[in-house]
ZADREN-10307 format. One record per residue (C-alpha): residue in one letter; y, z, x. Coordinates in steps of 0.05 Angstrom, whole numbers, padded with zeros to 5 digits, always signed. Layout:
// ZADREN-10307
aYZX
...
This chain:
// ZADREN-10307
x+00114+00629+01851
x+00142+00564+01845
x+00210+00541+01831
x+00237+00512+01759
x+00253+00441+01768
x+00317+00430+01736
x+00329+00350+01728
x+00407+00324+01718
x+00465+00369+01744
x+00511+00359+01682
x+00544+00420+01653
x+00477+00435+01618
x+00431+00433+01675
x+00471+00473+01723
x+00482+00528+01670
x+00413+00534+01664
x+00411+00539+01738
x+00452+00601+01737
x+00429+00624+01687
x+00362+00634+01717
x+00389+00655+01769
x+00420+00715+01740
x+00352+00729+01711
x+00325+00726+01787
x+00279+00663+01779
x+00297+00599+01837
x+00310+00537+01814
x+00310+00471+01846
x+00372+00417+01811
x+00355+00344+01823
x+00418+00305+01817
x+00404+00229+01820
x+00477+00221+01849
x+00512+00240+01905
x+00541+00306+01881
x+00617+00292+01860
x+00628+00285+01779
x+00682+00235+01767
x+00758+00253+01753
x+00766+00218+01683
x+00826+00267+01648
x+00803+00237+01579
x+00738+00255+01581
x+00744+00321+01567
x+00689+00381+01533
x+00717+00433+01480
x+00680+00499+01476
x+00671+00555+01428
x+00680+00630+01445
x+00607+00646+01452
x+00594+00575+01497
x+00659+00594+01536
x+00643+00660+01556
x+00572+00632+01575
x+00598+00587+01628
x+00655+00633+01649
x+00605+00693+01656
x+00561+00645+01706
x+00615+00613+01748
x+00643+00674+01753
x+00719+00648+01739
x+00761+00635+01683
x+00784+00576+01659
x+00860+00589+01640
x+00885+00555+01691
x+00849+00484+01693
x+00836+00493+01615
x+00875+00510+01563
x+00869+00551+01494
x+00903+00525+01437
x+00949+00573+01396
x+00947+00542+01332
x+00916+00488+01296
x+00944+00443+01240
x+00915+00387+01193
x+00969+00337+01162
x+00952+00277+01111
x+01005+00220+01110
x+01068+00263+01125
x+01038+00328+01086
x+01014+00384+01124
x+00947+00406+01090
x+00928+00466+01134
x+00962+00508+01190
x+00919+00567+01230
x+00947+00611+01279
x+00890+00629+01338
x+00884+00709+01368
x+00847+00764+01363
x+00807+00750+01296
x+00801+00675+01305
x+00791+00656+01377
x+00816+00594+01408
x+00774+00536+01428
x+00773+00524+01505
x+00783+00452+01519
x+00785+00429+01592
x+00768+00359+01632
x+00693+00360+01646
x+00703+00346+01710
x+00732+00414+01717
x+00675+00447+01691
x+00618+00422+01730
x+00658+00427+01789
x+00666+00502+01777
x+00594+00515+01746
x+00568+00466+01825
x+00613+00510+01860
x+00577+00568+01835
x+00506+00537+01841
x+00523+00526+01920
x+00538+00595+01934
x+00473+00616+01904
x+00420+00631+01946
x+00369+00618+01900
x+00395+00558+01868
x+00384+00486+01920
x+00417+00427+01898
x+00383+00355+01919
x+00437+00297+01915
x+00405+00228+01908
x+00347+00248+01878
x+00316+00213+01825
x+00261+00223+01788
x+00213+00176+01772
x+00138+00220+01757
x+00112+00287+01737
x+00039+00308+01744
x+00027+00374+01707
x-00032+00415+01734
x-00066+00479+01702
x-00016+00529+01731
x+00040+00488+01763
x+00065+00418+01764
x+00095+00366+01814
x+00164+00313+01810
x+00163+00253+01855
x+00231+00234+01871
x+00256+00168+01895
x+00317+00166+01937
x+00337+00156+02024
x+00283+00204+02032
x+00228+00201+01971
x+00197+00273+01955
x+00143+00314+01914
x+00170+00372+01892
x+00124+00433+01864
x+00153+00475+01809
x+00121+00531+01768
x+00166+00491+01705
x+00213+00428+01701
x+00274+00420+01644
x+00298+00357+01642
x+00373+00362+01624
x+00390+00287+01647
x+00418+00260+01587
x+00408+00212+01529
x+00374+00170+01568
x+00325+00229+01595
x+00281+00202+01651
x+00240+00265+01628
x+00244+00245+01555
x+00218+00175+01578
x+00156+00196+01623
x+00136+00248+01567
x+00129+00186+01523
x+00169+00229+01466
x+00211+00189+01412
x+00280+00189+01396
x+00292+00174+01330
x+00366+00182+01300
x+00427+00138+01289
x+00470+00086+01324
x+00540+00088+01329
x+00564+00138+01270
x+00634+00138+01295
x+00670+00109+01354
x+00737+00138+01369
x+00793+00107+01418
x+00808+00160+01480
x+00880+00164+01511
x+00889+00214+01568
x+00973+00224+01571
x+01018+00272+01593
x+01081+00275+01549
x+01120+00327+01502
x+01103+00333+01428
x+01130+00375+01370
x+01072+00427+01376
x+01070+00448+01444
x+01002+00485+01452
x+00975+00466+01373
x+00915+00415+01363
x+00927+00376+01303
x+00883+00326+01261
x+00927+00268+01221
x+00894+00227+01172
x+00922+00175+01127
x+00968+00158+01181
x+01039+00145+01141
x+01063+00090+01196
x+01034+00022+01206
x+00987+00015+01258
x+00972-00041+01300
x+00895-00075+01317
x+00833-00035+01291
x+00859+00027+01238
x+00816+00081+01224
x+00872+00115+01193
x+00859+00180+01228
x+00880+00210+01297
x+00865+00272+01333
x+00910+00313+01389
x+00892+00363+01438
x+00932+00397+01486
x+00905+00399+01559
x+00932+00440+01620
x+01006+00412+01650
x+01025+00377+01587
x+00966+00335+01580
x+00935+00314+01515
x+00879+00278+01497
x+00889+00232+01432
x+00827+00209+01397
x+00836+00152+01337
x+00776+00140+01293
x+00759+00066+01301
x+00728+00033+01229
x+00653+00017+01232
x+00640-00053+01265
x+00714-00066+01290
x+00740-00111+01339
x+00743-00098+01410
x+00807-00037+01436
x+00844-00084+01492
x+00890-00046+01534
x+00943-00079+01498
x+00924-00061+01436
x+00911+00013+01454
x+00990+00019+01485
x+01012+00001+01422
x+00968+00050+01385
x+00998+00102+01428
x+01076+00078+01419
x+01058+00080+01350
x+01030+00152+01344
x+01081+00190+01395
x+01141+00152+01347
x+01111+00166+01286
x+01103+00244+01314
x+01174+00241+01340
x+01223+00223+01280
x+01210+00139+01295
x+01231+00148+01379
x+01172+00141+01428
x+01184+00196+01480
x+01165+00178+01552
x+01102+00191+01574
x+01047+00178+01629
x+00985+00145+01615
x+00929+00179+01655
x+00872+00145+01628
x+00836+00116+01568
x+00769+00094+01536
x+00726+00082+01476
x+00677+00138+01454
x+00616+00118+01412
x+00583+00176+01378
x+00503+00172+01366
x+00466+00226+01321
x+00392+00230+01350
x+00337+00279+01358
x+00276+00291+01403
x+00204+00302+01363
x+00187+00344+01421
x+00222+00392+01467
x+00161+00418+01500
x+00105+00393+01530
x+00057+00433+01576
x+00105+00455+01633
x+00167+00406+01611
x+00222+00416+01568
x+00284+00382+01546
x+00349+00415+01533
x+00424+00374+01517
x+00438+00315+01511
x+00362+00293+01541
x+00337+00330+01470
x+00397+00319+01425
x+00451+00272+01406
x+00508+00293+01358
x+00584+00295+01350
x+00611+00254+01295
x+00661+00301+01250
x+00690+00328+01307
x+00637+00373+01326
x+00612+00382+01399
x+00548+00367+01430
x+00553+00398+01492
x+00561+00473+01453
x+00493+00455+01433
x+00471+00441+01496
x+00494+00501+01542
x+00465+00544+01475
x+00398+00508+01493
x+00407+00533+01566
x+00416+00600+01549
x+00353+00603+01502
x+00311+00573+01542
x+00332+00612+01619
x+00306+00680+01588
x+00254+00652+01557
x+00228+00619+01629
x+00250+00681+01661
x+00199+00721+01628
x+00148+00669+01632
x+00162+00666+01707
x+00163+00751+01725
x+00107+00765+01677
x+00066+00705+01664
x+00046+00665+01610
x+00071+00673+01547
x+00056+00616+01500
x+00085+00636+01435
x+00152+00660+01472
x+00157+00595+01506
x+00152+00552+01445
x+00198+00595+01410
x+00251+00544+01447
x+00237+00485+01414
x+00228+00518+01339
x+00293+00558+01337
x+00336+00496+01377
x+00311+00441+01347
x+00319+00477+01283
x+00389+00491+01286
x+00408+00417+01314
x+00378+00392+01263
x+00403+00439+01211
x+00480+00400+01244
x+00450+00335+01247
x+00441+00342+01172
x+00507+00371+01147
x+00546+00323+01182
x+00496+00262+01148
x+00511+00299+01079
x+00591+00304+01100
x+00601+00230+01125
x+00597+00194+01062
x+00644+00241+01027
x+00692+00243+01090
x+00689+00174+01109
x+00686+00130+01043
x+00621+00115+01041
x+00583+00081+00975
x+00533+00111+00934
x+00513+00176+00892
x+00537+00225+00950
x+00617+00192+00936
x+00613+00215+00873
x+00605+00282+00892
x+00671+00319+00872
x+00715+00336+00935
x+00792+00333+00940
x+00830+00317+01011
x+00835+00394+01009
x+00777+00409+01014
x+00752+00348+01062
x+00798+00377+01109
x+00766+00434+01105
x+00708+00399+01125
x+00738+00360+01177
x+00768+00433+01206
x+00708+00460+01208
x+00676+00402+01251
x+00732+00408+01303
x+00742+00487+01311
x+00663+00510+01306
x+00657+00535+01238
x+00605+00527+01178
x+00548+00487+01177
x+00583+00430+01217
x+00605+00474+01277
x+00589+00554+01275
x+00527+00580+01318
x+00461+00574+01295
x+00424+00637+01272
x+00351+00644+01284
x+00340+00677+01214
x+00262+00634+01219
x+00243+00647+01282
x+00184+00665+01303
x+00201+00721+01346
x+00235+00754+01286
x+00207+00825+01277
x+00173+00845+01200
x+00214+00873+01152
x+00217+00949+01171
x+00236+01021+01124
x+00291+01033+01161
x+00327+00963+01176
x+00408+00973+01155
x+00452+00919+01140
x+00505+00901+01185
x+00565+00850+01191
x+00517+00802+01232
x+00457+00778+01203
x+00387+00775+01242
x+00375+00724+01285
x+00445+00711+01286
x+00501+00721+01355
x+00521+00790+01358
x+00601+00793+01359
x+00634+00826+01425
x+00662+00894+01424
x+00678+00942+01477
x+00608+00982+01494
x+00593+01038+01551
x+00558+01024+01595
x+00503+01067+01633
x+00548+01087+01696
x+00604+01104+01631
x+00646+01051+01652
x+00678+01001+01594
x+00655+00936+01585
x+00646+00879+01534
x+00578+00866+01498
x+00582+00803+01516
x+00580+00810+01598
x+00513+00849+01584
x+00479+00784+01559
x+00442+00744+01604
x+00417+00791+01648
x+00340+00789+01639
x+00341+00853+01595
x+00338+00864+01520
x+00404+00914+01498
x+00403+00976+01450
x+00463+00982+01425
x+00491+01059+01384
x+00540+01063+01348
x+00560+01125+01348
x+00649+01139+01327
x+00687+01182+01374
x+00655+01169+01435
x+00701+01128+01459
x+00755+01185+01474
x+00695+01228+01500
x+00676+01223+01577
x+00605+01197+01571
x+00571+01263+01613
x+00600+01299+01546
x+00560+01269+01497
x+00508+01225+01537
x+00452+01290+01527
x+00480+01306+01458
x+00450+01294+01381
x+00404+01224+01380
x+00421+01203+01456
x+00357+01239+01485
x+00311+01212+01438
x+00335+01144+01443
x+00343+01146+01511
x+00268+01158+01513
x+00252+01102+01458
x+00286+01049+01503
x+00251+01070+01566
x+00189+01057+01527
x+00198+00991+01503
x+00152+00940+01528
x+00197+00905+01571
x+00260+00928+01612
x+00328+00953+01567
x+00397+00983+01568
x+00420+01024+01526
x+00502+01023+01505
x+00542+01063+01457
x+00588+01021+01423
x+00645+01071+01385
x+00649+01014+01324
x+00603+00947+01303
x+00629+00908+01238
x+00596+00925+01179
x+00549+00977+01219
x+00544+01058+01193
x+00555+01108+01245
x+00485+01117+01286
x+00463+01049+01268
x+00420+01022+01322
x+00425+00942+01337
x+00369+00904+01378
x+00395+00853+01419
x+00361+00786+01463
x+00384+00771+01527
x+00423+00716+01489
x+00461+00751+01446
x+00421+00737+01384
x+00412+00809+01341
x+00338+00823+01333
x+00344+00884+01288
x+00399+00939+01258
x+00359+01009+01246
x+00389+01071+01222
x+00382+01118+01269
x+00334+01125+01318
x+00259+01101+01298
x+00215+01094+01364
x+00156+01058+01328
x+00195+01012+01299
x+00238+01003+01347
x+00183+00987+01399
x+00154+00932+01346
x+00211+00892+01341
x+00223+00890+01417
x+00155+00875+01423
x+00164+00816+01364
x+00224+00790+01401
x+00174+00783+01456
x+00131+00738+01424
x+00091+00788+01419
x+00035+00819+01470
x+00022+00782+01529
x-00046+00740+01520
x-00091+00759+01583
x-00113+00705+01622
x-00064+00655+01576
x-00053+00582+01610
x+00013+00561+01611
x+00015+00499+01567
x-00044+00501+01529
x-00012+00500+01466
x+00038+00454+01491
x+00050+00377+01457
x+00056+00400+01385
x+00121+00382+01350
């Protein structure tokens, strides 16, 4: 069968590269440059623990050393400090790293696999969908057709796919703009991010009154000041004294030294795709979303897209078509973007001073930072991960579903699991690996050898259930779950997303809900695409 076309080799469309890869489907990445992202230390990505482990798990490396994790977080308002948290265990740190560092690592990766090819210079200017495939004509040294079984385009807000599909992109212009300052200096936090608002000092040229640090690797920090709506133009000038300004006002009135490594102006733009599918084509990031004000983080969104979709196209690609699996993507993504797009419309008046009924709305600088927190660490409604509680792959409502600390739909949380050899692992490096996961909990059996209990109590009968699922699944015993009784049963995608919590072991049901999770039976003689187009 054909390869997937995947169009832009961003952070987005290279995860998705590997990540079909892992689920043992080729891929073919048309980057329209020459193959080198570049170095620019203040343009930088921050990533939550689930989006983390995603791109660590498929470049096979860790990030500690050209990224860093933050070790506490604090909020201040004029010389005040509103909120201090203390990252570990029970409240994971945010990785935050240059982006150049990440696609390098996530290319470096794609080159050394063998079913991954990368074509520099390439850019695409037509698709022609056919009845069971569909062809890319590239432009370039050396213009090309290219055949692919599918084709994402992952090549931005200013999608070449999104453009040839003809789909609109409704949304807003210019919610916030921030000025970017890349230095390396000493502050009084070493290793905290803090947000500052109602800035106690004077400041110089455009005010916003509100200015962000983060810590990179080697003393680094990114500094991000919210510019008012419609202000003048940042000059260099005017940005050194912005910085003088901030590192004195941080540092009892004396500027330390520092080095300026870079600098810019970041506009943010909330917009989103009508479409995400059509026939064979898709759109996934920044091609199919546009969001950030708030502090919040498109790219999460993005790589989240990549790993819903890769399975998804996986299964599609091993086992043919399957219509209501495939647009499964676009209802439970686009629903959860725009789910963020909306919370952060409803905050931004409140947060920023805007006019009308919503300032009314009673709120305290408490509780905005709150808000603002939320935004810039990945919680709530501006910043957590979406649950698919209303998708349509969710199973119906069965006798014996049990309530645990995750709700349907929603990313299961990582905990140590056996696996079947009876080695220790983490749930989470059992995602993404074509297969759905059945997960036991069953106490003790973590100080038990697994060839002790692995033929004892419910473990035979389960064992059966799962080899008679309608698609492939592993089975791990997990010795705890929040919120889960002892011999619960959990129902996992190849995402991470929890399908279903059972208590005990309940074959029919537990077939049904796989099966659901599906999309449900495979349609015989089902053309890929003919449902395709509706929004």
């Amino acid at each position: 069968m054909d390869p997937v076309i995947v169009v832009g080799a961003g952070p987005v469309g290279l995860t998705l590269s590997l990540a079909l890869a892992r689920h043992g489907v080729p891929s073919v990445v048309l980057d329209e440059g020459p193959g080198k992202d570049e170095q620019r230390p203040a343009r930088t990505v921050i990533l939550r623990e689930d989006t983390a482990a995603l791109v660590e798990r498929l470049a096979g490396t860790s990030f500690d050393k050209t990224g860093t994790r933050w070790t506490g977080w604090r909020s201040l308002r004029r010389k005040q400090v509103m909120r201090e948290l203390t990252f570990g265990e029970r409240m994971p740190s945010p990785l935050h790293l240059a982006q150049h560092e990440l696609t390098g690592a996530l290319r470096e990766a794609a080159d050394g696999e063998r079913l991954i090819k990368i074509a520099v210079n390439s850019r695409l200017d037509s698709i022609e969908q056919e009845r069971g495939a569909l062809t890319a004509h590239t432009r370039g040294p050396k213009g090309t057709w290219w055949r692919g079984s599918f084709l994402v385009g992952c090549d931005g807000p200013r999608s070449t796919v999104r453009k040839l599909l003809d789909i609109r992109f409704p949304g807003r212009t210019s919610v916030e703009r921030h000025a970017v300052a890349a230095l390396r200096t000493e502050l009084p936090w070493p290793g905290e991010a803090l947000l500052h608002r109602s800035l106690p000092w004077r400041t110089s040229g455009p005010s916003g009154g509100e200015v962000v640090g983060r810590p990179l690797a080697d003393g680094v920090w990114r500094l991000d000041w919210l510019l008012p709506p419609r202000s003048e133009l940042v000059t260099p000038d005017i940005l050194v004294t912005r910085i003088r300004e901030t590192l004195a006002g941080w540092c009892a009135g004396s500027t330390p030294p520092y080095e300026l490594l870079d600098t810019g102006v970041h506009t943010v733009h909330h917009r989103l795709a009508r479409r995400w599918r059509v026939g064979r084509v898709f759109l996934a990031g920044d091609a199919a979303h546009l969001l950030g004000a708030l502090g919040t983080q498109g790219l999460d969104e993005g790589l989240r897209d990549a790993d819903n979709l890769a399975w998804k196209l996986a299964l599609a690609w091993h086992e043919g078509p399957h219509e209501a699996l495939l647009d499964s993507y676009q209802t439970e993504r686009r629903a959860v973007v725009a789910g963020r797009l909306r919370a952060a419309d409803q905050a931004l008046p409140i947060l920023r001073g805007g006019k009308g009924l919503r300032s009314y709305v009673a709120g305290s600088a408490r509780g905005h930072d709150v808000l603002l927190t939320d935004g810039h660490l990945g919680h709530g409604a501006l910043g957590a991960p979406g649950t698919y509680a209303d998708s349509p792959l969710a199973p119906e409502p069965a006798e014996s579903e049990t309530g645990v600390g995750t709700a349907p739909g929603a990313p299961v949380q990582d905990v140590r699991v056996t696996a079947p050899d009876g080695s220790f692992v983490r749930l989470r490096d059992r995602l993404g690996l074509g297969h759905l996961l059945v997960v036991l909990i069953a106490p003790g059996t973590g100080v038990w050898e697994r060839r002790h209990w692995v033929s004892a109590g419910v473990m035979p009968r389960l064992a059966a259930a799962v080899a008679a699922l309608p698609h492939e699944a592993e089975l791990l015993v997990a010795e705890s779950y929040p919120g889960a009784p002892a011999h619960s049963v959990l129902l996992v995608r190849p995402d991470g997303h929890l399908v279903t919590a059972l208590s005990g072991v309940h074959p029919a049901q537990l077939y049904a809900a796989a099966q659901a999770a599906l999309g449900g039976p495979v349609e015989s003689g089902a053309k890929a695409g003919s449902a395709a187009g509706t929004s």
